[in-house]
C-alpha positions as CSV (number, residue, x, y, z in Angstrom):
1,X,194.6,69.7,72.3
2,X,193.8,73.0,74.2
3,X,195.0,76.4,72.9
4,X,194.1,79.7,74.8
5,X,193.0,82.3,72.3
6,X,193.5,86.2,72.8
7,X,191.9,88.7,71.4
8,X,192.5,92.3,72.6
9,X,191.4,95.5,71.7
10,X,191.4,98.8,73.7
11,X,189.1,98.7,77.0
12,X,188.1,95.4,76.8
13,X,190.2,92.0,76.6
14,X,189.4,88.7,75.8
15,X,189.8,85.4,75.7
16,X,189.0,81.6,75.1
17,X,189.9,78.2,75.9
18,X,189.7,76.3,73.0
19,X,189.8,72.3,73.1
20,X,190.3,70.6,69.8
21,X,189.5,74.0,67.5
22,X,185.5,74.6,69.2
23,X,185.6,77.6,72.2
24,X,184.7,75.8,75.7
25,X,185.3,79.1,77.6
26,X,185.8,82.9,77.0
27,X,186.8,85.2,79.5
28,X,186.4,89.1,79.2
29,X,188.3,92.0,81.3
30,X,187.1,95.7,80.8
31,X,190.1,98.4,82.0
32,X,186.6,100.6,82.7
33,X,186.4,98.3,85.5
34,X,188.1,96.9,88.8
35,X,189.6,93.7,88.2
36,X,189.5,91.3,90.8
37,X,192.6,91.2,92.8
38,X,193.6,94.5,91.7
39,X,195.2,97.1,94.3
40,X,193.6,101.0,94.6
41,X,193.4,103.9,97.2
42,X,190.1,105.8,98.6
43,X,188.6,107.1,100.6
44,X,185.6,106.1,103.3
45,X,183.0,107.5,102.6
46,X,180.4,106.1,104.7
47,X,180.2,103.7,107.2
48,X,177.3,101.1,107.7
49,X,176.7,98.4,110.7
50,X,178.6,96.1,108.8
51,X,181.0,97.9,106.6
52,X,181.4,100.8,104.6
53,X,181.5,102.5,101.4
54,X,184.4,104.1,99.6
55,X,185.1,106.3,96.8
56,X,188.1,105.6,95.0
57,X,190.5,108.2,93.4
58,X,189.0,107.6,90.2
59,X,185.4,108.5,91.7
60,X,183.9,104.8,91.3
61,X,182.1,103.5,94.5
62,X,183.1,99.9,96.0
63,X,182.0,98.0,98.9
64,X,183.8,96.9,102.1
65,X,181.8,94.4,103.5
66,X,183.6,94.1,107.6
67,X,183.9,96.4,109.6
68,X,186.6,98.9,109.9
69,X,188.5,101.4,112.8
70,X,189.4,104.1,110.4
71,X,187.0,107.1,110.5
72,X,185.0,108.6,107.7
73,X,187.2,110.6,105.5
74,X,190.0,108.5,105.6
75,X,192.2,107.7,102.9
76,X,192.8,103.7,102.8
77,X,194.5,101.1,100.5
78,X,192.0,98.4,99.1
79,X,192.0,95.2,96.8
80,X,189.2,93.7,94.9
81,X,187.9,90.6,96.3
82,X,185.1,90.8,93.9
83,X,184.5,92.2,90.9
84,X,181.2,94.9,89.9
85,X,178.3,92.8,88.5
86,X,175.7,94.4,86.5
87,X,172.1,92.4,86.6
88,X,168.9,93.3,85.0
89,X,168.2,97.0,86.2
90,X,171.1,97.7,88.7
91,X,174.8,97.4,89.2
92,X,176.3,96.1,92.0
93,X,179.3,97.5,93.3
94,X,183.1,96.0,93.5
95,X,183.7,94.6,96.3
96,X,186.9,94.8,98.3
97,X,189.1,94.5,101.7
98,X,191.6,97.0,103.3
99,X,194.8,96.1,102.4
100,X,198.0,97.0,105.2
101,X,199.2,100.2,104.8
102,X,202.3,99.9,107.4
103,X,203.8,97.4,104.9
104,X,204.9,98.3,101.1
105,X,202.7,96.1,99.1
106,X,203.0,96.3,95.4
107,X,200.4,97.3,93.4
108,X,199.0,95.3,90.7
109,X,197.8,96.3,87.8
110,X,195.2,95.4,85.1
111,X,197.7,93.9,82.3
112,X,199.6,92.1,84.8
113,X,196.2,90.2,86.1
114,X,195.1,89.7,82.7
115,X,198.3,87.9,81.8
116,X,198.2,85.7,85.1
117,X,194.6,85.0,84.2
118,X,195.6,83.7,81.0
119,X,198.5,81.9,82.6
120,X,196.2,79.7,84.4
121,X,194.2,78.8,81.9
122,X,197.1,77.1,79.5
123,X,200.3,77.6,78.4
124,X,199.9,78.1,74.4
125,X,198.6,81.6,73.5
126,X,197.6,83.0,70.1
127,X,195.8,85.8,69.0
128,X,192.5,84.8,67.0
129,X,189.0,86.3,67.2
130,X,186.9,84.7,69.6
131,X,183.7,87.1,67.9
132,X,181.9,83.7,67.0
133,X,181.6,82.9,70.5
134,X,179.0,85.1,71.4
135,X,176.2,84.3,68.6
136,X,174.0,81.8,71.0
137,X,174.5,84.5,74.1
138,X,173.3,87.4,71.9
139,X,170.1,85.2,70.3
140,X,169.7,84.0,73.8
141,X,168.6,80.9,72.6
142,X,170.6,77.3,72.2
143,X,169.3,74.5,69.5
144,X,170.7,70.9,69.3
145,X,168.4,68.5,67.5
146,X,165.3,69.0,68.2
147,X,165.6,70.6,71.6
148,X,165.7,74.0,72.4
149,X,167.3,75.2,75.2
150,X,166.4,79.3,75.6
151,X,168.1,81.3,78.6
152,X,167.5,84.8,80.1
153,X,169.3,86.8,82.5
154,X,166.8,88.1,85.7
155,X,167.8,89.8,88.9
156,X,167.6,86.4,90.6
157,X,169.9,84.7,88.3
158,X,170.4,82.7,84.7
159,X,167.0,81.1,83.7
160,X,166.9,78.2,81.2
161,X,163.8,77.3,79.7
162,X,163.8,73.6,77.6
163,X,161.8,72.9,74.6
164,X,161.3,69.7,72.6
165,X,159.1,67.1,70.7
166,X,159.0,63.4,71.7
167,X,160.5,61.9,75.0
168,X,160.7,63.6,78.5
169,X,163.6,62.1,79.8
170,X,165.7,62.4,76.1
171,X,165.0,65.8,75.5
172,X,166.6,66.7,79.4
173,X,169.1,64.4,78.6
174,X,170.4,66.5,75.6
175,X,169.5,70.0,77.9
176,X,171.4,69.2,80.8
177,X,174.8,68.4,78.6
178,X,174.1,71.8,76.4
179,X,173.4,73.7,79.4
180,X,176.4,72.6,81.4
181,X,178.2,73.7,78.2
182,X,176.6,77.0,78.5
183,X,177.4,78.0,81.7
184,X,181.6,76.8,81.1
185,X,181.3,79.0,77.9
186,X,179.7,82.0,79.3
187,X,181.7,81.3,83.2
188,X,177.9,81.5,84.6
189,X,178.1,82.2,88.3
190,X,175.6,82.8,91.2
191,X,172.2,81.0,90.7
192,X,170.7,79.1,87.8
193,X,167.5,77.8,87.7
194,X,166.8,75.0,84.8
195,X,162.9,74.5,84.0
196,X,163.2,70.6,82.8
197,X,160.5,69.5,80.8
198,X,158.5,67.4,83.8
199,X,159.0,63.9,84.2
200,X,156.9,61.9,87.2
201,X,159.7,59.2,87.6
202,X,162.2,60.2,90.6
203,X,164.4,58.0,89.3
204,X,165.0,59.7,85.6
205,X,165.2,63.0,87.4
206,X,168.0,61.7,89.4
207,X,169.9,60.5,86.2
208,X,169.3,63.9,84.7
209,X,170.3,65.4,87.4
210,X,173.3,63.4,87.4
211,X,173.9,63.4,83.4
212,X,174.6,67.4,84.6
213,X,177.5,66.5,86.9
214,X,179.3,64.2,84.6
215,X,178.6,67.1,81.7
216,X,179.9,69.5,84.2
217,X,183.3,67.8,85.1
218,X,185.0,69.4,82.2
219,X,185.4,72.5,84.0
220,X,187.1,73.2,87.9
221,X,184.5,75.6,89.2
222,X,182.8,74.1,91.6
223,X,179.2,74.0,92.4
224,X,176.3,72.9,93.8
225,X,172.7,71.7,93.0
226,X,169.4,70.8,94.3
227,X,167.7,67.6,92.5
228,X,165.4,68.6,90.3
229,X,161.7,68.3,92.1
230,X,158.4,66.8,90.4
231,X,157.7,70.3,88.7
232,X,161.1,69.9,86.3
233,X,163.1,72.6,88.3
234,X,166.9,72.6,89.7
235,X,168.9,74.8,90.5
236,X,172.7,75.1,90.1
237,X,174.8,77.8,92.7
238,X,178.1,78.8,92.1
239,X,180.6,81.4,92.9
240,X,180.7,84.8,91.0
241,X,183.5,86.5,91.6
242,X,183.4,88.7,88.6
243,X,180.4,88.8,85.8
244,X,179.9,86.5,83.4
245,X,180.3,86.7,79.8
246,X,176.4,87.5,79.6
247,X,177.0,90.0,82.5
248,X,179.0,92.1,80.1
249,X,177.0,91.6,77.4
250,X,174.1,92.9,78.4
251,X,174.8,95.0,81.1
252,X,171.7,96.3,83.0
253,X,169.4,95.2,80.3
254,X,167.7,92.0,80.1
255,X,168.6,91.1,76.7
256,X,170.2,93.9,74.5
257,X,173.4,94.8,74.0
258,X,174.4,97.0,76.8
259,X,175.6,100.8,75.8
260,X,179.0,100.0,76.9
261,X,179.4,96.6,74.6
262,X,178.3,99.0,71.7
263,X,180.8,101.3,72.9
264,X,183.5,98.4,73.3
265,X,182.7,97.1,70.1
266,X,182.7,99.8,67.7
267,X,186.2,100.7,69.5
268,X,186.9,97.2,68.6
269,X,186.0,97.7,64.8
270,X,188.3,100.8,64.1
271,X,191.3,99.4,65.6
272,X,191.0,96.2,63.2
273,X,190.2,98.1,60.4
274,X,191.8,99.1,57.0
275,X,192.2,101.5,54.5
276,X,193.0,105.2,54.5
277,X,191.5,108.5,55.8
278,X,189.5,108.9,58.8
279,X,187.0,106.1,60.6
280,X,183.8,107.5,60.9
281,X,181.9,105.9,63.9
282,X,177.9,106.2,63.7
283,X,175.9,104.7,66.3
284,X,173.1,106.3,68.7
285,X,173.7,109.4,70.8
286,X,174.1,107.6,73.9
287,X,177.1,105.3,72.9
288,X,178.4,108.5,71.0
289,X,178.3,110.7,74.4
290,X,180.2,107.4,75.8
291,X,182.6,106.9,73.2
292,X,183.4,111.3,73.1
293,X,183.8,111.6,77.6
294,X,187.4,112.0,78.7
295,X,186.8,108.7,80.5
296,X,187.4,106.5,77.2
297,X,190.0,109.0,75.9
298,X,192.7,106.6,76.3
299,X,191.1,103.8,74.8
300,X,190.1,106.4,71.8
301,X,194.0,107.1,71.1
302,X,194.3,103.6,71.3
303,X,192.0,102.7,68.4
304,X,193.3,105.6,66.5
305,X,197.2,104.3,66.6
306,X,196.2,101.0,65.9
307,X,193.9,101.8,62.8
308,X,196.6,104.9,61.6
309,X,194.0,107.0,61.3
310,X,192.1,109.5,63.2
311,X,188.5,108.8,64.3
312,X,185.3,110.8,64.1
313,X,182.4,109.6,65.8
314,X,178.9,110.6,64.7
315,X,175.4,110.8,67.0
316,X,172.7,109.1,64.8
317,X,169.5,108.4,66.5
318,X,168.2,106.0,64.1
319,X,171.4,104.5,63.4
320,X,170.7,100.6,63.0
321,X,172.0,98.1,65.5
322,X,174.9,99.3,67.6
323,X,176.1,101.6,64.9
324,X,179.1,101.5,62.1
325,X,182.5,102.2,61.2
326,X,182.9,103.5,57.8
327,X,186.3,104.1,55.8
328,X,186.6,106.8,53.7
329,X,189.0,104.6,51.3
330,X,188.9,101.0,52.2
């Protein structure tokens, strides 16, 4: 039985497919960014051999990647082929083509692509916290048995590192399946590179290899693979048209919560909490100058109507994790 479970909260949506009660899949959108397939204006702002560069009306930067007549300065109308991807010490920037401005397309819009997302993935939709989801991306580290499968984001792409006592072959066996697993729940794209425990027979890399594929058929995203050489190492390419889970995680950090999760999160808490009187939010200055800029104003009053009760956010540089949201009476 497959249920798709959503769990909003202002700036940032989410969701999961969930077959027979365990999460196979969550999916994230964050209004601070341009969702894929979504229509804007800008204008050029600087053209390049192969494309250009333009500034939208709401100041963010985005990337036309063919080339275009229209001179510098021109206002044009654009939709997101692909969405911004953070990596490990840079961002990189939507990307987009020019849509036709002689003909009145209509304009689509975040909650109307959030609901067709969730269209395709199922029919039956209930809200339910999906918060569980995220334990083995945030401890970057998977255990089943005996093996231990540990992963980390780089600027080339997902690395898995495997771990195990006993047999070669049985401790890849149990990686490949949990790593497959990984990359549905977390909607991994781009390149992955698995470092199998080494094996010198061609012909158990080629079932490991192959135990991948069959673990990897539960989900339509295609892909392809190399077979794993005589050092333990494959690599697994697929499409990325908007970050991953561990994308939004972690931002332009390797493997911390990224200012913006904080930021998402503690918006998060005062919406779903209870009690009476103001929310005090406390986290570090940085997620506090985030939280306070007229760019997350809506998404403040958001949190405020859905908590009844205003919200007060406090800068604490040795506040402890990403910060707290207290009740005056709970």
């Amino acid at each position: 039985m497959t249920d798709i479970w959503r769990d909003d909260a202002p700036g940032e949506r989410r969701a999961a497919v969930v077959e027979n009660g365990k999460i196979v899949e969550i999916h994230i959108q964050r209004d601070a960014l341009w969702a894929l397939s979504e229509c804007g204006a800008g204008r050029i702002d600087r053209k390049t051999p192969s494309g250009a560069y333009v500034v939208a009306d709401d100041g963010s930067e985005l990337l036309l990647r063919s080339k275009t007549k229209e001179p510098e300065g021109a206002h044009v109308p654009f939709a997101v082929t692909r969405e911004a991807i953070s990596e490990p010490g840079r961002i990189k920037p939507p990307e987009i083509l020019l849509r036709d401005s002689a003909h009145d397309q209509p304009l689509i819009g975040k909650d109307a692509l959030w609901d067709a997302r969730l269209a395709s993935l199922g029919q039956s939709t209930i809200n339910a916290s999906i918060a569980e989801g995220f334990d083995v991306a945030i401890a970057g580290q998977s255990v089943v048995g005996d093996v231990t499968i540990s992963f980390q984001r780089t600027k080339a792409g997902l690395v898995f590192d495997i771990d195990g006592i006993g047999d070669a072959f049985a401790i890849n066996r149990i990686a490949a399946t949990e790593i497959a697993r990984l990359l549905r729940l977390y909607q991994v794209g781009a390149m992955v590179m698995i470092d199998f425990v080494s094996m010198e027979s061609k012909a158990q890399r080629t079932q490991i290899a192959e135990a991948f594929d069959a673990a990897s058929l539960a989900e339509a995203r295609p892909f392809e693979r190399t077979a794993i050489n005589g050092y333990g190492m494959m690599q697994v390419v697929r499409a990325r048209p908007r970050p991953s889970v561990l994308d939004h995680l972690f931002g332009t950090r390797i493997a911390a919560l990224s200012d913006e999760t904080q930021a998402y999160w503690l918006l998060r808490a005062v919406a779903q909490s209870s009690g009476f009187g103001a929310r005090t939010v406390t986290t570090r200055p940085e997620v506090a100058t985030l939280l306070q800029s007229e760019r997350w104003a809506a998404w403040r009053a958001a949190a405020v109507r859905l908590a009844g009760a205003d919200m007060v956010v406090v800068a604490d540089e040795k506040a402890a994790g990403y910060g707290h949201v207290h009740v005056a009476q709970s």
